[in-house]
N, C-alpha and C positions, 0 to 999 in steps of 0.2 A: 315294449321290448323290441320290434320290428317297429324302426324309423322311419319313414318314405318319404322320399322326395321327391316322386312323381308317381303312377300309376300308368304304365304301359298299357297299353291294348294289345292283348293277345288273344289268338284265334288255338285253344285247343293245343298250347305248344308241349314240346319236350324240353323237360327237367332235367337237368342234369345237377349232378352234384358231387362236392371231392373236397374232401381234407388231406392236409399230410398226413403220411404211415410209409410203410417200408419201399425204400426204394426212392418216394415221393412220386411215386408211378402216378396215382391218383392226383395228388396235388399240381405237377406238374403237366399231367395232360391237360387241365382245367384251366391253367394260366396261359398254356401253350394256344389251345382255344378261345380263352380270353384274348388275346395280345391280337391272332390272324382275324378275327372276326370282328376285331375292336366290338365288341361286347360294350353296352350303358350302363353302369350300375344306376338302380334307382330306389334302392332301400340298403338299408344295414338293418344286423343283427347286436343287440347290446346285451352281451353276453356276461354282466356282472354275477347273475345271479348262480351261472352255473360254473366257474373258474374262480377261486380263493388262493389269492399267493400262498406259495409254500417255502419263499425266499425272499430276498433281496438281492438286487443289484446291486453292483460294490462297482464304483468307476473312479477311480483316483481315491482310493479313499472314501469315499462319500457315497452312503446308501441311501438307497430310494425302491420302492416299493416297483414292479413288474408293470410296464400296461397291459391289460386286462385285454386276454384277444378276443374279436370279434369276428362277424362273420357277411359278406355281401352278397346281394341281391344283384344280379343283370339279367341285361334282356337282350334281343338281337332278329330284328326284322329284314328279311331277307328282300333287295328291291323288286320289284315287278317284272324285272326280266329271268328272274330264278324264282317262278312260282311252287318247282318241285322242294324246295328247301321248307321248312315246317318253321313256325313261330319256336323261339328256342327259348328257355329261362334256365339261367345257371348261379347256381351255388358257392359260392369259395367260403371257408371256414380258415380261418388262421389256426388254430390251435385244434386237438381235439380235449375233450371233458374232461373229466376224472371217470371213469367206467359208471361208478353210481350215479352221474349226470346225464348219462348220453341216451336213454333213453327218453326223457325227458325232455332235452336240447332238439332231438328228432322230431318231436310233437309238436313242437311249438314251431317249426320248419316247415311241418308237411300241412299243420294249421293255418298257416298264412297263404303258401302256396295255392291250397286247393282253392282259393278263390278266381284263382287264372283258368280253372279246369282243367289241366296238363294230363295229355291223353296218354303219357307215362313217363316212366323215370327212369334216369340211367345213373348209374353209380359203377365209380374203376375202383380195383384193389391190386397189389401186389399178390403173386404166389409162389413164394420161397422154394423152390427146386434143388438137388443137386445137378445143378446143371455148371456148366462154364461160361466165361462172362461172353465171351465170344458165340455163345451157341445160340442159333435162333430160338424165341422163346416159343412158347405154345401159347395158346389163347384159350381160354376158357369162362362157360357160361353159365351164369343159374339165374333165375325166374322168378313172381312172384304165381306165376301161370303156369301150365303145360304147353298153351299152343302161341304163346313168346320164342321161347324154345324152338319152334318150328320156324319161327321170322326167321332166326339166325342159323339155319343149320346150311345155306349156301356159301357160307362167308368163311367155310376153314376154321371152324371153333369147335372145340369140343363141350360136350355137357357137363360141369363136375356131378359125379355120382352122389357124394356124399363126404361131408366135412365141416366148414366152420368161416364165417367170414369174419374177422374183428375188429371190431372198432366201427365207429358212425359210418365207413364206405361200405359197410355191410349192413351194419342195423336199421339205418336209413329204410333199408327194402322192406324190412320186416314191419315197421312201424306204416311205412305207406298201404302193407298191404292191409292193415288193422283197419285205415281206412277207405280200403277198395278201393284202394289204385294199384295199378301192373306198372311195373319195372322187372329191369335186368339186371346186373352187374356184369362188368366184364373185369376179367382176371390173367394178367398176363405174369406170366412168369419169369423169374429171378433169380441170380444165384443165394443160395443160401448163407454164400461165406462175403455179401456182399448189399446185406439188406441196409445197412448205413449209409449209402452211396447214392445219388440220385442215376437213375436208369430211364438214360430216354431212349434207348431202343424198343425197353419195354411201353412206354408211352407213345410210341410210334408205332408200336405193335396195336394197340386200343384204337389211334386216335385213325390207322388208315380202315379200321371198319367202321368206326364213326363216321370216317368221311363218306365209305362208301356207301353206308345206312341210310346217311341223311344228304348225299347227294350235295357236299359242303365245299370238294375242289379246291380245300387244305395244300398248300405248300408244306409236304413235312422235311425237306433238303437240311433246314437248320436242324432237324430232332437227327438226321442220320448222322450230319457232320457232329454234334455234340456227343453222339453216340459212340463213336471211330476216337474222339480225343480222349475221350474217359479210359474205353478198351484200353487204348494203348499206355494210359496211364498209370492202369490199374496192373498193364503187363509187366512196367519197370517196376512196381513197388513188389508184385510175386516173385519177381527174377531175384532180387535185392534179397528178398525175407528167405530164397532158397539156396541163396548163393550161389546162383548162377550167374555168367556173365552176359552180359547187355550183348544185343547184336551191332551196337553201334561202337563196343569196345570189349576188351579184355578183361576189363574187372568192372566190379558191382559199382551202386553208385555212391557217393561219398556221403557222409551225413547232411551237407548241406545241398545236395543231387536232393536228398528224400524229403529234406524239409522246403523244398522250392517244388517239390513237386504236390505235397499234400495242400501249398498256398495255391500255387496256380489250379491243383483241383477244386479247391474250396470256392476260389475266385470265380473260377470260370460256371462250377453249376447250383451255386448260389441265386444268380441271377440272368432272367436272360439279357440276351445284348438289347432287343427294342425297351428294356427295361431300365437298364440302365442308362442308355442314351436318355430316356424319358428323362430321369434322373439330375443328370448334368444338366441340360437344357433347361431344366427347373432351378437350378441352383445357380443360371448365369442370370435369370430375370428376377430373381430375387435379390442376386443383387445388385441389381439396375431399380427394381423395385421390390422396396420389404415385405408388403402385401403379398405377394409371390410366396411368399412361405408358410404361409398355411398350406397351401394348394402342394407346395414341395412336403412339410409335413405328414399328410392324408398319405401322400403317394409314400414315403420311409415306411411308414405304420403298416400301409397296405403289404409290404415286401417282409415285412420285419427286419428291417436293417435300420431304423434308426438307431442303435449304437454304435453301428461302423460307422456312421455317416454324421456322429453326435457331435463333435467337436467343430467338423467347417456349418456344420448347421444351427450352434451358437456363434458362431465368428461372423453372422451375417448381422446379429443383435449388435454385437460388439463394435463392430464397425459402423455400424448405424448411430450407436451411440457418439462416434469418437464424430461425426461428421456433424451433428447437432453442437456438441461441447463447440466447433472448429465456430461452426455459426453464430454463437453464441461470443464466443471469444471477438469476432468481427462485428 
């Protein structure tokens, strides 16, 4: 079920772990970390047994069965001149379960894991507030320990008293603690009228205690600038829906004002920019060379964009073919 491709040496590290859910606070702090740390993957998760299409893809017409999401394995050895940095192993899950799987899916995670010996585990969630998109969020903690709790009470977090985490960024904890491992979760919070949206203020809320925790000296400039673009995004689509007028004009914005705005939101926190650039760069040596696109492939899958990306990522086949016929013809 757990592929490997290599086996890291790790001294005792910290786990970390994150699927989508609201906000994609979790999901997005984890890639966001992924991408600065340049992170190794060196196993996958083959996650057929616990995900069953519940549809088909329809693309022109023509149906085809869902790829089945999976889930990856990294690592991240910090060099010798930052000895205070700890052995790190992180988690990405593409999809989460059906609820009656994800218990299950968690076991088989924290089964493989423990063999690294991961002196504990961190998991991010969303926490749905009435708040405002512009208001700073609050942070908050819970444990699989009491005296965890006590690590983080310098760092401006509060304890949640009592509630509910859902989904794998929370059940994760409870399954590790079954097998006596400590972990946290941290929880930052959200507007409520606004859990569809990816929120990376709230992931720059997480990820500057993470950095400060693990002594990691994260660049988060890109999470504040993606942060500020959204806001302000999110202000002309409120202004719009209240029938207010924009500060930049007199009247609201035109239908195709909202429908350029919801592309360019969509575009913009979809994916990150090192992600994309990765992207392109894989798509110009594939083709120069065709072999390249598996490696371009792995990476669409990894994002979940290969069917935005599905049509020039057959057009490299196609062309490859027409270049064979040409030689052939000569």
């Amino acid at each position: 079920m757990v592929r490997e491709i290599t086996v890291p040496k790790l001294k005792n590290p910290i786990f970390i772990l994150a699927w989508p859910g609201m906000g994609e606070v979790a999901y997005k702090s984890a890639l966001f970390l992924r991408e600065a740390l340049r992170f190794k993957m060196f196993a996958k998760l083959e996650a057929e047994n616990f995900f069953k299409p519940a549809a088909v893809v329809v693309e022109k017409g023509i149906v085809e069965l869902p790829t089945i999401p999976a889930g990856f394995f990294y690592y991240f050895k910090a060099p010798k001149a930052q000895k205070e940095i700890p052995d790190l192993l992180l988690f990405v899950g593409e999809a989460q379960p059906p609820l009656e799987k994800g218990e299950e899916l968690a076991r088989v995670i924290i089964e493989y894991a423990k063999k690294f010996k991961p002196q504990m585990i961190i998991s991010f969630a969303a926490k749905p507030e009435a708040i405002d998109h512009k208001s700073e969020p609050s942070l908050w903690v819970v444990a699989t320990h009491s005296q965890l709790l006590e690590m983080f009470k310098d760092f401006d977090i509060k304890v949640l008293p009592q509630g509910q985490i859902s989904g794998l960024n929370g059940l994760i904890l409870g399954v590790a603690k079954q097998f006596k491992l400590k972990g946290v979760c941290l929880l930052a919070e959200i507007p409520i009228y606004a859990v569809q949206i990816e929120n990376p203020k709230a992931s720059g809320k997480i990820l500057k205690v993470l950095d400060k925790y693990l002594h990691l000296n994260l660049d988060l400039i890109p999470l504040t600038e993606r942060a500020k673009f959204i806001e302000e995004e999110i202000d002309k689509l409120i202004a719009y829906l209240k029938g207010k007028p924009l500060s930049q004009g007199p009247l609201p914005l035109s239908e195709e004002d909202i429908e350029k705005i919801k592309k360019d939101l969509a575009a913009y926190t979809k994916l990150p920019q090192s992600a994309r650039e990765k992207i392109e760069a894989l798509f110009k040596e594939a083709k120069r060379d065709i072999s390249k696109a598996r490696e371009l492939k792995e990476e669409l899958d990894r994002w979940n964009v290969y069917r935005e990306y599905e049509d020039r990522f057959l057009d490299l086949f196609r062309k490859e073919k027409d270049k064979e016929k040409d030689k052939d013809n000569h």
